[in-house]
C-alpha positions as CSV (number, residue, x, y, z in Angstrom):
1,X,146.1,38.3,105.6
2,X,148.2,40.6,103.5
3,X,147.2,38.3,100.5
4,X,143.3,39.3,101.4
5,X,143.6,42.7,101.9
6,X,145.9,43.0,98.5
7,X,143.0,40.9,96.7
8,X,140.2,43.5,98.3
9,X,142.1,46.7,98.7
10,X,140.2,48.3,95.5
11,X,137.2,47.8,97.0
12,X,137.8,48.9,100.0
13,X,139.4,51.9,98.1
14,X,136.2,52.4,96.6
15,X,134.2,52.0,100.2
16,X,136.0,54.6,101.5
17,X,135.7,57.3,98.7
18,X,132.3,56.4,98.5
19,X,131.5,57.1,102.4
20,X,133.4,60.6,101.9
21,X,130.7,61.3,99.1
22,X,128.2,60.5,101.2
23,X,129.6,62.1,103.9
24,X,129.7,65.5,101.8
25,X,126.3,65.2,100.5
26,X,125.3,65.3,104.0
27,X,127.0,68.0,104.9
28,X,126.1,70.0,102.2
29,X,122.2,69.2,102.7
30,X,122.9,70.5,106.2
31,X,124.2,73.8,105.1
32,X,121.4,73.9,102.7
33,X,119.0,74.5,104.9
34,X,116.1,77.4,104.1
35,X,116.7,80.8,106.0
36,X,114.3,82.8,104.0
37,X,110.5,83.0,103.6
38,X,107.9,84.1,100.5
39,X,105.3,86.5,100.6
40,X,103.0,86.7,96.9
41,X,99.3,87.2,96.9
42,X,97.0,89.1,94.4
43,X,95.9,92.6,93.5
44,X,92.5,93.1,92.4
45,X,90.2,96.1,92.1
46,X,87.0,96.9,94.0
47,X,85.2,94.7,92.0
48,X,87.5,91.8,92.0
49,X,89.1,91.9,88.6
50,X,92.8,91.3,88.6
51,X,95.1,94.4,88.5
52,X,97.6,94.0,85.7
53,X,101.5,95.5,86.6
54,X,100.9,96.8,89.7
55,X,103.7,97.8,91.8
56,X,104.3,95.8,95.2
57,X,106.5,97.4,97.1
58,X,107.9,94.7,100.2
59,X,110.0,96.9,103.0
60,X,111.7,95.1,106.3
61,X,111.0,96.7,109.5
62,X,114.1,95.9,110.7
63,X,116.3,96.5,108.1
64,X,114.9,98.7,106.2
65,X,116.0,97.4,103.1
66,X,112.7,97.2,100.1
67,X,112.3,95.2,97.4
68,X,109.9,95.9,94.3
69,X,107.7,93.4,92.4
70,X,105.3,94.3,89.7
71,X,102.2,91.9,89.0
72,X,101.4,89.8,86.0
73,X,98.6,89.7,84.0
74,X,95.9,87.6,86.4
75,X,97.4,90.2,89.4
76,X,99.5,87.9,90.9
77,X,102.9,88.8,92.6
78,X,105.6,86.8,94.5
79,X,108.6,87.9,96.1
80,X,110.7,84.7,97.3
81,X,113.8,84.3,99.0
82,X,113.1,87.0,101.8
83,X,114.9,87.2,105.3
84,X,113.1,86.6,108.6
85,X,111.7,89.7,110.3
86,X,108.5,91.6,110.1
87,X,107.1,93.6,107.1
88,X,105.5,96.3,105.4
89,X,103.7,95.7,101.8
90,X,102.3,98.4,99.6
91,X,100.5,97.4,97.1
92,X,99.7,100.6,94.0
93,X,99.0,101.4,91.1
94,X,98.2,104.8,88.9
95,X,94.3,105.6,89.1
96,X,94.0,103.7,92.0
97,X,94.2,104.3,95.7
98,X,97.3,102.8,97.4
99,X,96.8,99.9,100.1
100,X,99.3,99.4,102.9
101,X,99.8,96.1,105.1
102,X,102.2,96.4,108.2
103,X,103.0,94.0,110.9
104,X,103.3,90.8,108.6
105,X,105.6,88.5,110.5
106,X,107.6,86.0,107.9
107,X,109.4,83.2,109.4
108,X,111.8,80.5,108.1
109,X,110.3,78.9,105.5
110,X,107.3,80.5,105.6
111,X,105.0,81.6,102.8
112,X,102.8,84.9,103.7
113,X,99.5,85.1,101.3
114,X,98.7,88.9,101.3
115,X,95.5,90.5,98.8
116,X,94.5,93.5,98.2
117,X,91.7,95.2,97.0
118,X,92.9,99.0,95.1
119,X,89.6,101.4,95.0
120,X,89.8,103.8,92.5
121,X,91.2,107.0,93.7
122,X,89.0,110.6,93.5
123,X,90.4,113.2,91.5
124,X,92.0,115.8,93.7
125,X,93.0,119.0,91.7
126,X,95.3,122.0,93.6
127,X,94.9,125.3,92.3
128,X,97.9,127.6,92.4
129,X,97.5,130.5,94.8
130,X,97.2,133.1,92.8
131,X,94.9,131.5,90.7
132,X,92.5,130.6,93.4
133,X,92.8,134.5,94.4
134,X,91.9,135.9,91.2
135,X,89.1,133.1,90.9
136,X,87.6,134.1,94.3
137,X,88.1,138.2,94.0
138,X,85.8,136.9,90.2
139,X,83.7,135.3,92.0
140,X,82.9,138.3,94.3
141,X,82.9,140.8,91.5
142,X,80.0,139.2,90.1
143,X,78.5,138.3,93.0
144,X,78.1,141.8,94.1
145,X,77.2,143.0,90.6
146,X,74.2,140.5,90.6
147,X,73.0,141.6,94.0
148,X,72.9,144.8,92.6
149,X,71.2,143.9,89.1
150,X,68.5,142.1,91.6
151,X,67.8,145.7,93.6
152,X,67.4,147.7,90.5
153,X,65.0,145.1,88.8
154,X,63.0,144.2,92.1
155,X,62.8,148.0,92.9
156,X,59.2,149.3,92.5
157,X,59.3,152.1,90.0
158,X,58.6,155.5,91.6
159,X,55.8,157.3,91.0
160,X,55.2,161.3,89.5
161,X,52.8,163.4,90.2
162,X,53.3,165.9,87.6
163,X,53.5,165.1,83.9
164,X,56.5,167.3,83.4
165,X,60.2,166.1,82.4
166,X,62.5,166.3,85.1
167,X,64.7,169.4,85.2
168,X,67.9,167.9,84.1
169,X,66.6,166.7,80.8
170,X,65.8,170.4,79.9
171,X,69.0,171.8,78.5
């Protein structure tokens, strides 16, 4: 028996290391296991053309932590490799309006398709206070002078009876 085992012991050697490897691999596989999830979609405009380099902001309701992607050139985003939990996506960009998803649930190994649609935003201009004060005390200035232009013009003229120059123009 000893002369067997002698005359096989480098293959069992060899079984042996090779069932740890395996064993490892295993292991490791186990450990490996996905956690996380993906959210990407696409950002057009009203009319459906793709929004180049707009900003995506992802934020996790329970954490609070935020993570920024930017689109590509066909308005595509993707933001792998998030944790579990529920989240709010924001999706902007300058000269557009801003749109806002909440309440998208990612699980493990899930991946969330979220589009948007950006309209483009109306031009909303704010006036300094005193600015606007001075406009609007203009604006009554000449309102009340052409109110009065009207009365004079519209005024019948009034009649004389006697031919004679008034008194004040004799001096």
């Amino acid at each position: 028996m000893k002369r067997v085992f002698n005359k096989h012991k480098w293959t069992c050697v060899c079984s042996l290391l090779g069932l740890i490897f395996i064993g490892m691999q295993a292991t490791n596989s186990l450990n490996a296991q996905v956690t996380t999830g993906t959210i990407s979609g696409t950002v057009t405009d009203a009319s459906g053309a793709s929004v180049a380099d707009a900003a995506v902001q992802i934020e996790n309701g329970g954490t609070g932590l935020s993570t920024t992607v930017h689109t590509d050139g066909q308005g595509r985003y993707n933001a792998p490799s998030l944790n579990v939990g529920d989240y709010k996506v924001t999706a902007s960009k300058t000269g557009f309006s801003t749109a806002v998803r909440t309440g998208i649930n990612l699980t493990v190994g899930a991946a969330v398709v979220a589009q948007y649609a950006l309209g483009v935003t109306t031009l909303l201009m704010v006036v300094p206070v005193p600015i606007a004060t001075l406009h609007q005390a203009g604006a009554v200035a000449l309102l009340t002078a052409m109110l009065v232009l009207t009365h004079c013009l519209s005024a019948p003229p009034r009649l004389r009876i006697n031919a004679s120059p008034p008194p004040e123009t004799l001096v």
